[in-house]
Each structure stands twice: as structure tokens, then as C-alpha cells.
N, C-alpha and C positions, 0 to 999 in steps of 0.2 A: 430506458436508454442504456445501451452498451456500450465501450469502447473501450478498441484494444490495441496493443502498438508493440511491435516486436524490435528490441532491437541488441545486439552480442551475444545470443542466444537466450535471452530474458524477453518472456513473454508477461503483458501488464495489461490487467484490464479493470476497467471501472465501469461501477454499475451502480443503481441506488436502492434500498431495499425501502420497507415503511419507515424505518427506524435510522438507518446509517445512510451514509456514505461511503465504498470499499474501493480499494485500490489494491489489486489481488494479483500477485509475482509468482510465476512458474520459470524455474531454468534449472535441467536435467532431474528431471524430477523431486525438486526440491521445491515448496511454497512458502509463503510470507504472504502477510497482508496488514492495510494497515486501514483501519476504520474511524468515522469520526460521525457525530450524530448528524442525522439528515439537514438541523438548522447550519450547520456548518460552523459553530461556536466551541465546540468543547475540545478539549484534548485531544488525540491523535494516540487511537490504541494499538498497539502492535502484536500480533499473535501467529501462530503455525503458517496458520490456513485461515480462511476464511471464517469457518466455523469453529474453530479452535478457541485454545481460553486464553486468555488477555497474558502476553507476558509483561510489558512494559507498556507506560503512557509518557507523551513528550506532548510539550508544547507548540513546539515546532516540525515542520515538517523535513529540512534538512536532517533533523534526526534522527527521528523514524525512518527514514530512508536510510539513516546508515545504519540501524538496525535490523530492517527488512534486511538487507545487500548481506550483512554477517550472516543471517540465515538462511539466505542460498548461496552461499561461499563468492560471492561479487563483489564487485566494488560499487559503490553508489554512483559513479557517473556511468554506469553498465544501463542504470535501471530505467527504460524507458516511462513516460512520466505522459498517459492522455491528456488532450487539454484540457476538459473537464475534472480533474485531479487536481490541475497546477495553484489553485486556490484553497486547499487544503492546509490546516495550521493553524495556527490561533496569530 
């Protein structure tokens, strides 16, 4: 399952692999993403890209989001948020 939601020119899509959980942020060609294990318990990893290496871990997911948004130059209420997302966080 995919899903993706556009919204202030921030593109956000979530999908699920074996392993995680992604919520993956494109806006002007910049990405963020932030992963969390597929049981949906653990920390909230924040990195480049998708496939990128972990820079920061949070708890919460108001955070990571304002982490992602610093690294595509946004603001956190820019970054649209699938519903399948919205339960992300510890």
C-alpha cells in the first residue's frame, strides 16, 4: 500500500517495506524521511532520503517532523501527513 498527498509544494508518501514504516518528503528537490519499525513501537528515525543513514531518532512524531521540514527548508505545518502516517510515534 502507497499513499501520497501533496500539499505547499511538499510531496509525502507512505508506504510499508518488510521491515519499516516510511513517510518519505520531496519539495524542490530536496527529501527527508522518517521511518519507524513495521510493529509500529519503536523510535521514529529521521534521515536524507529514504535510503539514507539515520541522522536523528525522536520519540515523538511532532518532532521528526520538525526535523524532516528543517531538511527540506519548510515549515512543519507545510508537510502534508497520509493517513496511514498519522499513528506514527511512540
Amino acid at each position: 500500500m502507497t499513499e501520497t498527498a501533496t500539499e505547499n509544494d511538499v510531496t509525502a508518501r507512505y508506504y510499508e517495506t518488510e521491515t519499516e514504516r516510511v513517510l518519505e518528503f520531496e519539495r524542490d528537490g530536496r527529501t527527508a524521511a522518517v521511518a519507524q519499525n513495521v510493529e509500529g513501537y519503536a523510535m521514529l528515525k529521521v534521515r536524507p532520503a529514504a535510503d539514507g543513514d539515520e541522522l536523528e531518532r525522536y520519540y515523538g512524531f511532532d518532532m521528526a517532523l520538525d526535523h524532516a521540514a528543517e531538511l527540506l527548508g519548510a515549515s512543519p505545518n507545510e508537510l502534508p501527513v497520509p493517513e496511514p502516517a498519522d499513528d506514527m510515534g511512540m
